[in-house]
C-alpha positions as CSV (number, residue, x, y, z in Angstrom):
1,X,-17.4,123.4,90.2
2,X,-18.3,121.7,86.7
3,X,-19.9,123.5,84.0
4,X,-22.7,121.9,82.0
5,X,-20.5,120.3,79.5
6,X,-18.0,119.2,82.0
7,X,-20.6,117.5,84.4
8,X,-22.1,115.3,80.8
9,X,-20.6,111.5,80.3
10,X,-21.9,108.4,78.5
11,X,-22.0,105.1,79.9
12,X,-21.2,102.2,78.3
13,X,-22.1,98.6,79.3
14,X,-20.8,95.5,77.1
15,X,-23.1,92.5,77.7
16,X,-22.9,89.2,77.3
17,X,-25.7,86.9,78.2
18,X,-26.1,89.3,81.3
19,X,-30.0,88.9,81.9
20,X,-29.8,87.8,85.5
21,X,-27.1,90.4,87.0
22,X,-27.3,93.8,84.4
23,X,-29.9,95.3,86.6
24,X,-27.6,95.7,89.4
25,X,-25.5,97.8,86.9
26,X,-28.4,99.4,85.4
27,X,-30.4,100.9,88.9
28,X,-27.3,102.7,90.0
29,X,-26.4,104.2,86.5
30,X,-29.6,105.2,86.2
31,X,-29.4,107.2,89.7
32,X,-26.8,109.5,88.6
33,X,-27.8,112.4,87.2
34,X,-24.3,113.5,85.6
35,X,-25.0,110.8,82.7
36,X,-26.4,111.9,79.4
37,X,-26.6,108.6,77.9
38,X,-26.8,104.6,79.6
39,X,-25.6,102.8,76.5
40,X,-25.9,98.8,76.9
41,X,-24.5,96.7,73.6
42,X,-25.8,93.3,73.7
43,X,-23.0,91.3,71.7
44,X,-24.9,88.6,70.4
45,X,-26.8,87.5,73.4
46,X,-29.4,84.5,73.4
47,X,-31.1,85.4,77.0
48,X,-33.4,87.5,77.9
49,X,-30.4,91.0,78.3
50,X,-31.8,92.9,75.2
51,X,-35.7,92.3,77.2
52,X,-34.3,93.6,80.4
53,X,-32.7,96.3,78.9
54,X,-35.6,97.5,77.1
55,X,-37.7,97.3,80.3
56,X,-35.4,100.3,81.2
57,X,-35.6,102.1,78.8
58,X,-39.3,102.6,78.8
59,X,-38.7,104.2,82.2
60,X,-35.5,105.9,81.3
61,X,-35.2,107.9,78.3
62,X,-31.3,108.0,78.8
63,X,-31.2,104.0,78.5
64,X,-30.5,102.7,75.0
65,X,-29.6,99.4,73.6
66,X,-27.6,98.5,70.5
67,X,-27.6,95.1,69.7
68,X,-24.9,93.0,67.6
69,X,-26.2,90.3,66.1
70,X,-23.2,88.5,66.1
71,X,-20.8,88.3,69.2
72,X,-17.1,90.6,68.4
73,X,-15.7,90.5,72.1
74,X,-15.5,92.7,74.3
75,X,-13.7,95.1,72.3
76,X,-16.1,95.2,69.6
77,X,-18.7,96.1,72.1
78,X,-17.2,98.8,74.1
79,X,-16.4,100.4,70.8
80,X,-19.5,100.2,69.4
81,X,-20.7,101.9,72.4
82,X,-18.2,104.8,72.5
83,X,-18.9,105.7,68.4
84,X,-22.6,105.8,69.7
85,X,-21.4,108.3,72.9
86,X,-22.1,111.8,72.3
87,X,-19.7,113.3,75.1
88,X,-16.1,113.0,75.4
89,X,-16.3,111.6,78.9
90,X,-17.5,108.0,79.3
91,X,-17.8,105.8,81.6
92,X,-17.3,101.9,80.9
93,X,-18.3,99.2,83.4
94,X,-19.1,95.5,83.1
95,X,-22.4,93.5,83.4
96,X,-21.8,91.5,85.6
97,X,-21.2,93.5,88.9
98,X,-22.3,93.2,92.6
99,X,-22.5,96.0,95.4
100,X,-22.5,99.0,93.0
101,X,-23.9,102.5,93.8
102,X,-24.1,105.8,92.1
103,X,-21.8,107.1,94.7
104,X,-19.0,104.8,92.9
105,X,-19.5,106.1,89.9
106,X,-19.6,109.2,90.7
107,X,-16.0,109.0,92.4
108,X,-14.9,107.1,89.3
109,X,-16.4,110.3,86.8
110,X,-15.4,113.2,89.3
111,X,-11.4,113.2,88.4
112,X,-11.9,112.8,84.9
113,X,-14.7,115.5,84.8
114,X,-12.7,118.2,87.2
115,X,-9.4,116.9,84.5
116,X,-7.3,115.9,86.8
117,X,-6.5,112.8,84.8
118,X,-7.7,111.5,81.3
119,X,-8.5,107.9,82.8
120,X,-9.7,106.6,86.2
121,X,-9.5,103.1,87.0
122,X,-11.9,101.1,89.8
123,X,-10.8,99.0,92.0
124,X,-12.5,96.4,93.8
125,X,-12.2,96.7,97.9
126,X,-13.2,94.7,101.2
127,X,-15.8,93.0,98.3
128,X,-14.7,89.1,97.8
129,X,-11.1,87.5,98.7
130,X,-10.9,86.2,94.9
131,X,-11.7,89.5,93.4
132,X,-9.7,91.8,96.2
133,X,-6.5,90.0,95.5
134,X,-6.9,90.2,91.5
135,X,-7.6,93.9,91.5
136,X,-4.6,94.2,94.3
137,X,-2.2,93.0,91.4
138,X,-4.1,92.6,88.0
139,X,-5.7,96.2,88.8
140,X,-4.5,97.4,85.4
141,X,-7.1,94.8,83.7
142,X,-10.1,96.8,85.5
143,X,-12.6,97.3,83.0
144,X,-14.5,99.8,85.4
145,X,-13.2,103.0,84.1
146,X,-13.8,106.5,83.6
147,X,-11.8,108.1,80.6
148,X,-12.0,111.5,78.3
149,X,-11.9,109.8,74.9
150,X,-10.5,112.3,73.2
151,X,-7.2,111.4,74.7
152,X,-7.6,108.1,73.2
153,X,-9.6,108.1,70.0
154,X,-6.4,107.4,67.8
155,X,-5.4,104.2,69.7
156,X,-5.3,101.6,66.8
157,X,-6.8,98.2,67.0
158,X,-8.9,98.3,70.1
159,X,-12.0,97.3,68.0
160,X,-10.5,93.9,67.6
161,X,-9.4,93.9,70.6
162,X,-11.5,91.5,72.4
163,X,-10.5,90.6,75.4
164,X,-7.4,93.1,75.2
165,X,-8.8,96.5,75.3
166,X,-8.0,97.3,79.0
167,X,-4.7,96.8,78.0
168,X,-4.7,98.8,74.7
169,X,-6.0,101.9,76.8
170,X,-3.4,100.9,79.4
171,X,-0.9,101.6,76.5
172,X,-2.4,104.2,75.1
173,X,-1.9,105.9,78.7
174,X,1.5,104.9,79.3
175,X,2.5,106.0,75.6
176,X,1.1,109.4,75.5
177,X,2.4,109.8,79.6
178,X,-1.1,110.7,80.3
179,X,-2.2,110.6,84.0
180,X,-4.3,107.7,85.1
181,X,-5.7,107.3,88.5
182,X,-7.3,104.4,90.9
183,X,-10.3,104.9,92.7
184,X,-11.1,102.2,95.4
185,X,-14.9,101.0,95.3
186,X,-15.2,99.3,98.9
187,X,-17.5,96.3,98.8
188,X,-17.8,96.2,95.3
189,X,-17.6,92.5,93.1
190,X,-18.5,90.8,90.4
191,X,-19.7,87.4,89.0
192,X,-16.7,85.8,88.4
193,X,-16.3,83.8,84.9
194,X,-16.0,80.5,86.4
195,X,-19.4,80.7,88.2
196,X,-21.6,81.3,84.9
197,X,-19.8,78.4,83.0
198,X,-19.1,74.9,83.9
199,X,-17.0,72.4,82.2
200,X,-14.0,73.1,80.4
201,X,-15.7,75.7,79.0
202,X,-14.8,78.2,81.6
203,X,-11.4,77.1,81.6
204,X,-11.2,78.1,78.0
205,X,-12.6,81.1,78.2
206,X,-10.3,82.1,80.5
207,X,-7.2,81.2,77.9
208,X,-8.6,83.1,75.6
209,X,-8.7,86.0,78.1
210,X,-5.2,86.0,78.6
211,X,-4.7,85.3,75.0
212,X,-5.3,88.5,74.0
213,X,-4.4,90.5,76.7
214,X,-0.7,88.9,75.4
215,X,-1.3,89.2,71.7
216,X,-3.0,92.8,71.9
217,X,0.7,93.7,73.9
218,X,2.9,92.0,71.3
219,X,1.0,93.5,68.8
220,X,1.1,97.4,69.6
221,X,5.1,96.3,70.9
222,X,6.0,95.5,67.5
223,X,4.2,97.8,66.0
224,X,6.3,100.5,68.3
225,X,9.1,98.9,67.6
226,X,8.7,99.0,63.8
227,X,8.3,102.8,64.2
228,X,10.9,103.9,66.5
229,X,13.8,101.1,66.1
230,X,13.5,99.6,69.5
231,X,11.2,98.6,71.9
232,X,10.0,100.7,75.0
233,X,10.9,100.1,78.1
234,X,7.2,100.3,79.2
235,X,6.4,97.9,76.6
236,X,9.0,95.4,78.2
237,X,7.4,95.9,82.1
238,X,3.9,95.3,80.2
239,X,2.3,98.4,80.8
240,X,2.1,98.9,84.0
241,X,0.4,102.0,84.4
242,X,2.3,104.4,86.8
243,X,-1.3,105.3,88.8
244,X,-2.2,107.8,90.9
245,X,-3.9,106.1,94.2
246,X,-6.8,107.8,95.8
247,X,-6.0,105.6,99.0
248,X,-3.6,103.0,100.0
C-alpha cells in the first residue's frame, strides 16, 4: 500500500513539433490519478504543440507547459522538465506515441513508487515489427521511463545531453549498481523518425541520434577513467543495464 507521498509523480513530456500525435500521450496521462503534475516542454516548436497543450490545460489544472524558445535536444527538455517537477518520482515519456493507456503507466510508476527499483524502463510489445525488434535489442535507449530522481540528480552533463540522456541515466544506473527494471507495454508504438521527415533530412537526424548516444558514452568513459585510472568494464560493454524483466 502507498502512502500519499509515495503514490505522487510528475510527468514529463519533451516535444518537438508534436501537434498531430501529443494528444494520444496527453488523454492517458491525464487519466491517472497518481500524477501531481503533466509537465510538456515545447523545445522550440513552430506547430501548433504549445495550442494543443494549452487546450489541456484549461481542462486540467495538472497540465502545464514550459516552452523554450529555442530548441536544446532532448536533453535540455527533459531537464527542464524535471527542475520544474516537484516530486522525486517522475515519469518521462515521448510525444510521439501510439496505443498508450493509463494502465501502462501505471505499471511503469508502480515499481518505482512501492521502491523496488530507482528506474523502470518500457518496452514496446506485439505493437509494430520495426519498433518490437528495436526495443528487443536497443531496449536500453527507451525513453519511456519511470525513475526516483533523487538517485540520479548528480549525474553530470545530461542537460547537454541531447539525444544521449537515455544513456547517461543508463550509466548513472549501472555506476551507482542501482536496480532498474523493464516493464513490457503490449501494443504500444510510436511515430517513427523517418515517417515525420523526408529527404535526407531524416537520415540526418538519425546520425545525429547515434552521435550522441556515442559521444555522451565516451564522454562520462573518460571522465571515469580520469578519476579512477582505468576504464570500467561496464563502460567497455556500453552500458548495458543488467534489468530486471517483468516478463520474458
Amino acid at each position: 500500500m502507498l502512502d500519499a507521498n509515495q503514490a505522487m509523480a510528475t510527468a514529463v513530456v519533451p516535444a518537438y513539433n508534436e501537434a498531430n500525435h501529443i494528444q494520444r500521450v496527453l488523454d492517458p496521462l491525464c487519466s491517472v490519478a497518481q500524477l501531481k503534475h503533466i509537465i510538456v516542454v515545447d523545445d522550440g516548436s513552430v506547430d501548433d504543440t504549445a495550442v494543443v497543450v494549452e487546450a489541456y490545460a484549461a481542462q486540467d489544472d495538472r497540465v502545464g507547459l514550459i516552452r523554450l524558445e529555442h530548441n536544446q535536444g532532448k536533453g535540455g527538455a527533459v531537464m527542464a522538465g524535471i527542475q520544474a517537477s516537484a516530486t522525486d518520482v517522475v515519469v518521462l515519456l515521448d510525444a510521439d506515441l501510439i496505443n498508450l493507456r493509463a494502465d501502462h503507466i501505471r505499471a511503469l510508476m508502480q515499481p518505482v513508487q512501492q521502491r523496488q527499483c530507482a528506474m523502470t524502463l518500457g518496452i514496446f510489445r506485439h505493437g509494430r515489427q520495426q519498433t518490437n525488434v528495436s526495443h528487443r535489442y536497443f531496449y536500453f535507449l527507451s525513453g519511456q521511463r519511470c525513475l526516483r530522481w533523487s538517485a540520479f540528480r548528480h549525474t553530470a552533463g545530461l542537460r547537454d545531453a541531447r539525444w544521449g540522456i537515455e544513456m547517461g541515466l543508463n550509466l548513472a544506473a549501472r555506476q551507482q549498481k542501482l536496480a532498474v527494471q523493464q516493464v513490457p507495454w503490449d501494443g504500444v508504438t510510436h511515430t517513427m523518425r523517418l515517417e515525420k521527415m523526408s529527404g535526407l533530412r531524416k537520415y540526418w537526424t538519425y546520425a545525429e541520434m547515434w552521435a550522441d548516444i556515442v559521444k555522451f558514452s565516451a564522454s562520462y568513459s573518460f571522465k571515469l577513467w580520469a578519476a579512477n585510472g582505468r576504464s570500467p568494464k561496464w563502460v567497455r560493454q556500453f552500458a548495458h543495464l543488467p534489468v530486471k524483466l517483468s516478463d520474458r
